[in-house]
N, C-alpha and C positions, 0 to 999 in steps of 0.2 A: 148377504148374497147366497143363494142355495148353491151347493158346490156342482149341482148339475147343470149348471147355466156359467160356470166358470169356464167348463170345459167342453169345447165342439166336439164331434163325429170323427171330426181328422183327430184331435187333440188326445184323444181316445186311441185312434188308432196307432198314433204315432210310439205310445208308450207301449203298445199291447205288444209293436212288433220290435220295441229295444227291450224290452222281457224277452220276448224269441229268440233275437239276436245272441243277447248277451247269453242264454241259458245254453246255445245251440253246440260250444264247444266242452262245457262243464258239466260236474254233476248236481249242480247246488238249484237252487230255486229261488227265483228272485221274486217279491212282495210287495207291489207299492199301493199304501192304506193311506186315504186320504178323508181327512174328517171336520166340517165346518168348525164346528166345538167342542174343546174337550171338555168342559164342566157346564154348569149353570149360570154358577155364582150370584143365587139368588141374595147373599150379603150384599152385593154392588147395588142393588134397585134400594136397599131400604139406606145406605151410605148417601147416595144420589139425593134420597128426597130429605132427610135430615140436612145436606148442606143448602140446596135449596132453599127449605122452610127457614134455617139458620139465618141466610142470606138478605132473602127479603125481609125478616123481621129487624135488622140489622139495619136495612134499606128504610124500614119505616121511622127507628129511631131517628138518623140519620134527618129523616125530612123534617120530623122533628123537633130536631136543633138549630137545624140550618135553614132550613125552607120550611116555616110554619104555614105559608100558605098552599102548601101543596102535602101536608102532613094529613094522617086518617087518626080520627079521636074514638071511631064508635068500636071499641071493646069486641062487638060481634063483625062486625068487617075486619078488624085485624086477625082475629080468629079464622075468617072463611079465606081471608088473603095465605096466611102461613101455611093452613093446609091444602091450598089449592096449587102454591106453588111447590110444597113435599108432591103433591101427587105427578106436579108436569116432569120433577125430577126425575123421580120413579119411572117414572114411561118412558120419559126422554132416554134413559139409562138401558131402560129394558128394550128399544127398539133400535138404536143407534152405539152398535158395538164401540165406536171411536171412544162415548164416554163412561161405557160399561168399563175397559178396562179402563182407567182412571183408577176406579175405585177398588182392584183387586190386586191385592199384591203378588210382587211376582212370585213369592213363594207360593202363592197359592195356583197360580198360573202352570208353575212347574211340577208342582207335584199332580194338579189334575191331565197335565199332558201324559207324564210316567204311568199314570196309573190307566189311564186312556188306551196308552200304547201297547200297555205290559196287557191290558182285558183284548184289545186289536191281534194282537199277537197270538191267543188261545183261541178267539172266535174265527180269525182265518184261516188257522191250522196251521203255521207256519211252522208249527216242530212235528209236524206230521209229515217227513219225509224220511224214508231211510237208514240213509246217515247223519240224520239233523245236521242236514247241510241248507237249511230256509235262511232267508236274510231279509228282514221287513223295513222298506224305505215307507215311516210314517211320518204326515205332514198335520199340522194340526194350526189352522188358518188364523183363528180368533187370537190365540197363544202367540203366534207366529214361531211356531215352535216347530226342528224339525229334529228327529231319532231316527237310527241304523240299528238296528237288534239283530245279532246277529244267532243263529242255535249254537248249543255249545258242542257241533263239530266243527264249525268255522272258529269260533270266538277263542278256542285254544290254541290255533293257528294263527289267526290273524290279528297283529295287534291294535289296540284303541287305535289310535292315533290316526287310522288309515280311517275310520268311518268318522271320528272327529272332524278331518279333514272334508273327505263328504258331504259333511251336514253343513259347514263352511260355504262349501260350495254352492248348495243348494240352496242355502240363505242369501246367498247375492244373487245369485240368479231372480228369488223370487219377488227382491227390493227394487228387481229391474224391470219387474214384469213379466220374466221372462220364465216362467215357472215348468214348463210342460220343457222347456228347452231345459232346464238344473236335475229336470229327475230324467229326462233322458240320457244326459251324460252322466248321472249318476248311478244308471242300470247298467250302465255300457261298463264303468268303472267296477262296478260290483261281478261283472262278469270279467273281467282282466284282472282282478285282484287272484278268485279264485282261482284260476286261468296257471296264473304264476305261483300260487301255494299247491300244485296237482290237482284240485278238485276236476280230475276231466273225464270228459263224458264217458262211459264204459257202453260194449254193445247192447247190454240187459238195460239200460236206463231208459226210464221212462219219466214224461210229464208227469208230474205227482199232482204239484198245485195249476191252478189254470194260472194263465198270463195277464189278464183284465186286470185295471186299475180297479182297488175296489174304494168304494165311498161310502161311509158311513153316516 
């Protein structure tokens, strides 16, 4: 599902004005990066059609043994069967995320989210504020993976445990469905955090980052 069709007009809006909200008392600047997939994982199509091809040739011995009358003997049909079912795997795999992941482990899952979020976090600009006071709520769909990155003038003030918590949060919400509702309480939170550490607003402050969900 393209992430532009996950989220309406309202849905959009809704987050753009709990950015406002929450930024409206503080000096920090809140980020929310949202991004269908964070890798490729073009190993999962070629995983897919090897268990596939595996599979059915498996399924042929099988008839084989058991069901001679429904057994294939010609050498070149068993050949066009193996790799026609490697090929449905393959596709199957590459168009149908349910069984793409299957096939990728979740280290590999986690480390392309980190590395997803950490290139997110340079291309947004989120340490491009003043007092690198930015904080990036990134979501990464396919993964189902969610990060809090916080710059490091937040992150020597506030400890793990509070965007731990966060990510928590934002994970049930999104298992409920209710995803635009877990990053809004989750911008409102990131502006009550800083809120309660001093980050607050000074006269000279100004909007650095825009407020818009961005999607990648």
């Amino acid at each position: 599902m393209s992430l532009h069709n996950r989220f309406s007009a309202q849905d959009l809006e809704r987050i753009k004005s709990a950015v406002r909200q929450a930024e409206s008392k503080i000096s920090g600047e809140i980020v929310p990066v949202f991004v269908e997939k964070s890798g490729f994982y073009g190993v999962a199509n070629y995983r897919a059609a090897m268990v596939a091809s595996s599979l059915l040739f498996l399924l042929i011995v099988l008839f084989d043994r058991y069901a001679p009358s429904y057994a294939v003997y010609d050498p070149l049909k068993i050949f066009l069967l193996v790799v026609i079912a490697g090929l449905l795997g393959g596709l199957g795999c590459n168009y149908l995320d349910s069984i793409k992941r299957i096939f990728v482990p979740q280290q590999h899952l986690d480390r392309a989210t980190r590395q997803r979020a950490e290139t997110a976090f340079l291309s947004e600009e989120v340490f491009n504020t003043r007092h690198r006071t930015g904080i990036m709520i990134f979501i990464s769909f396919f993964e189902r993976e969610v990060m809090v990155i916080a710059d490091r003038g937040i992150s020597k003030v506030v400890d793990q445990k509070e965007w731990d918590k966060m990510v928590q949060s934002i994970i049930q919400n999104i298992r409920m469905g209710k995803v635009v509702d877990g990053i809004e309480t989750a911008i409102l939170r990131c502006g009550e955090i800083l809120f309660e550490k001093g980050f607050l607003k000074t006269a000279d402050d100004v909007n650095e980052l825009k407020d818009d969900l961005r999607m990648e």
